[in-house]
ZAMI-507409 format. One record per residue (C-alpha): chain; y, z, x; residue number from 1; residue in three letters. Coordinates in nm, 3 decimals, padded with zeros to 5 digits. Last residue first. Layout:
ATOM / A / Y / Z / X / NUM / Ala
...
This chain:
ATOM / A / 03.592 / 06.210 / 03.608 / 142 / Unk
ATOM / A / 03.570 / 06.201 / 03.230 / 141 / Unk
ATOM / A / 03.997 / 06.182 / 03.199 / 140 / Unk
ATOM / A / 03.962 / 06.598 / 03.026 / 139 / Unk
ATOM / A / 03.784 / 06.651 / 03.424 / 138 / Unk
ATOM / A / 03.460 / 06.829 / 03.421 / 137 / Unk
ATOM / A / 03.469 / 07.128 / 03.608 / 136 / Unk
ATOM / A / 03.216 / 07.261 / 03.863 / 135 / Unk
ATOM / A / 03.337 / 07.621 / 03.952 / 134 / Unk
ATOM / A / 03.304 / 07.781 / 04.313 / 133 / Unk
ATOM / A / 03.088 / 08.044 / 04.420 / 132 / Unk
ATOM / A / 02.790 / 07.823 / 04.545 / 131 / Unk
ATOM / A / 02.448 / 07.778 / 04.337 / 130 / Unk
ATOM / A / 02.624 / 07.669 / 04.030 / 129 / Unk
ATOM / A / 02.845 / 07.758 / 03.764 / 128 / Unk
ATOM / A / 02.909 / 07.490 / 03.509 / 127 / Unk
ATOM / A / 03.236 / 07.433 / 03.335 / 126 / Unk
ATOM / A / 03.347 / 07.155 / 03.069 / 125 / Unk
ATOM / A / 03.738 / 07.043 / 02.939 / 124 / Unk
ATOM / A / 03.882 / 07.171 / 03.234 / 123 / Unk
ATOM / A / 04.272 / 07.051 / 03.253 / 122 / Unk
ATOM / A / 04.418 / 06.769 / 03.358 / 121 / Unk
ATOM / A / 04.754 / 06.673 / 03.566 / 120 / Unk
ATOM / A / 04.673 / 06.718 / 03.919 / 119 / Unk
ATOM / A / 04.555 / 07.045 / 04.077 / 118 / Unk
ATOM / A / 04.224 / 07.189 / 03.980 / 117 / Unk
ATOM / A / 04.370 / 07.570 / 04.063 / 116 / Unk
ATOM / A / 04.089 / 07.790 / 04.093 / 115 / Unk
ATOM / A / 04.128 / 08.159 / 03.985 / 114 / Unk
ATOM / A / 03.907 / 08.407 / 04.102 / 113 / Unk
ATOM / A / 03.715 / 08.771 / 03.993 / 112 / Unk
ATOM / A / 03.947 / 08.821 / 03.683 / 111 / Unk
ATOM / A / 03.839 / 09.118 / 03.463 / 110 / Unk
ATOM / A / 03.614 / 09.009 / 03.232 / 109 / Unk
ATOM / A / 03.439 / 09.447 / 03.212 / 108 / Unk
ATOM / A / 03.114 / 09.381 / 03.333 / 107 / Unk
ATOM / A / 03.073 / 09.046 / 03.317 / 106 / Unk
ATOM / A / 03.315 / 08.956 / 03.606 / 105 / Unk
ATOM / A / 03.551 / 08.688 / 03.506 / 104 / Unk
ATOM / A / 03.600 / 08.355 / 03.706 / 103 / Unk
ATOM / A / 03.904 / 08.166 / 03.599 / 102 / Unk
ATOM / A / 03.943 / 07.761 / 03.579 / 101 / Unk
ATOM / A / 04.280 / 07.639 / 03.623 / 100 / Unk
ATOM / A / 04.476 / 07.345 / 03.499 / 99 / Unk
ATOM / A / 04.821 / 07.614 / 03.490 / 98 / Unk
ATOM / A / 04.853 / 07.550 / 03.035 / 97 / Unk
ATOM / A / 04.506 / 07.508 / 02.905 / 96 / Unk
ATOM / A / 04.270 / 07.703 / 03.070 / 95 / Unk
ATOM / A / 03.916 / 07.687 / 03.196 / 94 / Unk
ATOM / A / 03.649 / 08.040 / 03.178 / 93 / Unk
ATOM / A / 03.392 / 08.094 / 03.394 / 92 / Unk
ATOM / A / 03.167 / 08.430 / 03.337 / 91 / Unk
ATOM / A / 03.046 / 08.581 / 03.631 / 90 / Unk
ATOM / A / 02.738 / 08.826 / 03.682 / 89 / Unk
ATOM / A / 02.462 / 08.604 / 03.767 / 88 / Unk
ATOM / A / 02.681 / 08.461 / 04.040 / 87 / Unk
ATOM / A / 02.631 / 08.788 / 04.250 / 86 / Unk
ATOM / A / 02.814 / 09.092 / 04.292 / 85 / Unk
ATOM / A / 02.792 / 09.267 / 03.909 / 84 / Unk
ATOM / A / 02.413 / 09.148 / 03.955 / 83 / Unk
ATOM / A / 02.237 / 08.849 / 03.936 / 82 / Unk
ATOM / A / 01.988 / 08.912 / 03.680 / 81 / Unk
ATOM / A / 01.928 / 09.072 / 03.338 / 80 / Unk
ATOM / A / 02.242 / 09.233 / 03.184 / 79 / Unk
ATOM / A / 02.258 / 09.604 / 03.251 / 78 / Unk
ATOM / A / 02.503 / 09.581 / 03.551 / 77 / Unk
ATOM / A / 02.281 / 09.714 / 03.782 / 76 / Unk
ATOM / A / 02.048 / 09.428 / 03.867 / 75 / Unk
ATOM / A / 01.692 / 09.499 / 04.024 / 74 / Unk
ATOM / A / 01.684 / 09.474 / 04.415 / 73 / Unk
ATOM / A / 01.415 / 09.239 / 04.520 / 72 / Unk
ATOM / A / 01.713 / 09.030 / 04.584 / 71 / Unk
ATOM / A / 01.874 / 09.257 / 04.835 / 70 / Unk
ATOM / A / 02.264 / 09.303 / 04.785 / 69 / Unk
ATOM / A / 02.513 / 09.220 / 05.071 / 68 / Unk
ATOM / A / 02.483 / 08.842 / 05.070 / 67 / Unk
ATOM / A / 02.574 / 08.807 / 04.657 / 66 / Unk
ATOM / A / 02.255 / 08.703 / 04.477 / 65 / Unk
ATOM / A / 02.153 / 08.392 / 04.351 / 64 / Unk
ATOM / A / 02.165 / 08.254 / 04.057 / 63 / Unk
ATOM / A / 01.857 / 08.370 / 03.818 / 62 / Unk
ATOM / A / 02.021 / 08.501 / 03.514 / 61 / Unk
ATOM / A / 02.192 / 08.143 / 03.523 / 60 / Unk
ATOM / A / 02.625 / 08.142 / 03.516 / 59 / Unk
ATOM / A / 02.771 / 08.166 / 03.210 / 58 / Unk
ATOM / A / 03.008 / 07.874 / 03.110 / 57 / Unk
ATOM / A / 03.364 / 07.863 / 02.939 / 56 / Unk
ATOM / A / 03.574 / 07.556 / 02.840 / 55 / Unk
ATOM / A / 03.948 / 07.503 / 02.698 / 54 / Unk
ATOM / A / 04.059 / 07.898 / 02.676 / 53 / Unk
ATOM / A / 04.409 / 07.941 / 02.569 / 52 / Unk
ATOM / A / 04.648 / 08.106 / 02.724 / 51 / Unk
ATOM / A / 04.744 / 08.454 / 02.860 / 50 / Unk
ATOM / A / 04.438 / 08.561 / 02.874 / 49 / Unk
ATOM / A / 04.260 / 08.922 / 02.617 / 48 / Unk
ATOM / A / 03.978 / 09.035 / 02.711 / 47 / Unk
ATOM / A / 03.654 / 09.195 / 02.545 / 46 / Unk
ATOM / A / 03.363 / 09.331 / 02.691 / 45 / Unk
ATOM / A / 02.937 / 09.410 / 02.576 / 44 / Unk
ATOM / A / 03.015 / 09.348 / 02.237 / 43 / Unk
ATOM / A / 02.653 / 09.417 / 02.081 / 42 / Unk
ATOM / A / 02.464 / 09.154 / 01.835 / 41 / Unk
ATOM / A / 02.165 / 09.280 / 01.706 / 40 / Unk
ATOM / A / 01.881 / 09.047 / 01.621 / 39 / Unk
ATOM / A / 01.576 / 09.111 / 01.362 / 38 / Unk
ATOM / A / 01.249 / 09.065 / 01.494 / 37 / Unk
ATOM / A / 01.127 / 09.309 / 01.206 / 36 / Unk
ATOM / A / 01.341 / 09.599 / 01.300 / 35 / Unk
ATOM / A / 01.108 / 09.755 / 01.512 / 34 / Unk
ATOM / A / 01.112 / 09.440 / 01.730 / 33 / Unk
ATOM / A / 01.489 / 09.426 / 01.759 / 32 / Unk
ATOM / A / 01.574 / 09.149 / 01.961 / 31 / Unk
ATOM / A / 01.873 / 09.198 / 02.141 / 30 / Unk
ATOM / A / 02.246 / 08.927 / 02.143 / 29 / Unk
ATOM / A / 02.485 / 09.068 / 02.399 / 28 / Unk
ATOM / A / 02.789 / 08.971 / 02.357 / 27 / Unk
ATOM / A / 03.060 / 08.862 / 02.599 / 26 / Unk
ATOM / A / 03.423 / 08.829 / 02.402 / 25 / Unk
ATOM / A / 03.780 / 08.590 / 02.555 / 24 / Unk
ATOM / A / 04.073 / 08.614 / 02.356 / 23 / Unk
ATOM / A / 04.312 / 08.321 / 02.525 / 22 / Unk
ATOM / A / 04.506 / 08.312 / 02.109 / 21 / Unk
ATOM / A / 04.239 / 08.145 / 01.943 / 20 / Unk
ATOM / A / 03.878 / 08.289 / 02.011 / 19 / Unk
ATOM / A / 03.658 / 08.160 / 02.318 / 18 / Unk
ATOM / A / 03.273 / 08.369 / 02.258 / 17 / Unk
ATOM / A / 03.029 / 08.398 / 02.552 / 16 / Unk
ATOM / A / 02.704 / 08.497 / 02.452 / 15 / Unk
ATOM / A / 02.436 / 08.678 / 02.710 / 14 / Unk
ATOM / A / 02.095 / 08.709 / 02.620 / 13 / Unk
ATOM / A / 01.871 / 09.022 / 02.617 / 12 / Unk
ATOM / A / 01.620 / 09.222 / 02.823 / 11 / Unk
ATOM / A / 01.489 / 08.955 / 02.931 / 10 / Unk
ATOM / A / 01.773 / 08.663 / 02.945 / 9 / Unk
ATOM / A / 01.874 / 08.355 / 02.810 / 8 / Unk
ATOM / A / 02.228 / 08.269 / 02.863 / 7 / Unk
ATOM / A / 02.473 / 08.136 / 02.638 / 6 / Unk
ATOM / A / 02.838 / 07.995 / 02.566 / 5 / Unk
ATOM / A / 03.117 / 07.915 / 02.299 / 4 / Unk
ATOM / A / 03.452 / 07.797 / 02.238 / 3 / Unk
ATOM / A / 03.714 / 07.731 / 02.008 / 2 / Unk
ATOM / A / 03.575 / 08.051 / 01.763 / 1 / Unk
């Protein structure tokens, strides 16, 4: 594991899971009441990038929705918020080698977005915030 995410959710939280070699996994960690509060851990997608992963963030059960879906609408992705069209349903990842940051959709991490940070640094944090676009931290602190 090089990397590592969460989200809290209701139904269940979200994991995001950076392995060597750009492998990029979203779990689904569920409490199992009838199983003494155990926890089961379910791959919800897997993905394989083309280089290796230097941050990754999940985006808030509770971001906002995307303009064409009403919020009183319940999510149809499975995962607790947001929806497959809204922020609540992107995972972003940063990369080594083109100083990018991707946005993955959680349903399957296929690429949303790429944002090219330009310059010579690469993400070495990610937050997703109330506006489709990435906050990265640069590697230089700024």
């Amino acid at each position: 594991v090089t990397g590592a995410c969460a989200r809290p959710g209701g139904k269940g939280s979200l994991v995001g899971l950076a392995l060597a070699g750009g492998v990029v996994v979203l779990l689904e960690a569920r409490l199992q009441a009838q199983a003494g509060g155990a926890v089961s851990l379910i791959e919800v997608a897997r993905t394989a990038l083309d280089q290796e992963v230097t941050c990754l963030a999940l985006a808030p059960s509770n971001a906002r929705q995307a303009p064409d879906q009403d919020a009183a609408e319940p999510s149809n992705d499975g995962m607790d918020g947001g929806g497959v069209g809204g922020l609540g349903g992107l995972l972003a990842v940063g990369v080594w080698n083109d100083q990018s940051v991707r946005l993955l959709g959680l349903a399957d991490l296929a690429a949303v977005e790429t944002v090219y940070l330009g310059g010579d640094t690469q993400a070495r944090s990610v937050a997703l915030v109330n506006w489709p676009k990435p906050v990265a931290g640069a590697g230089a602190g700024a």
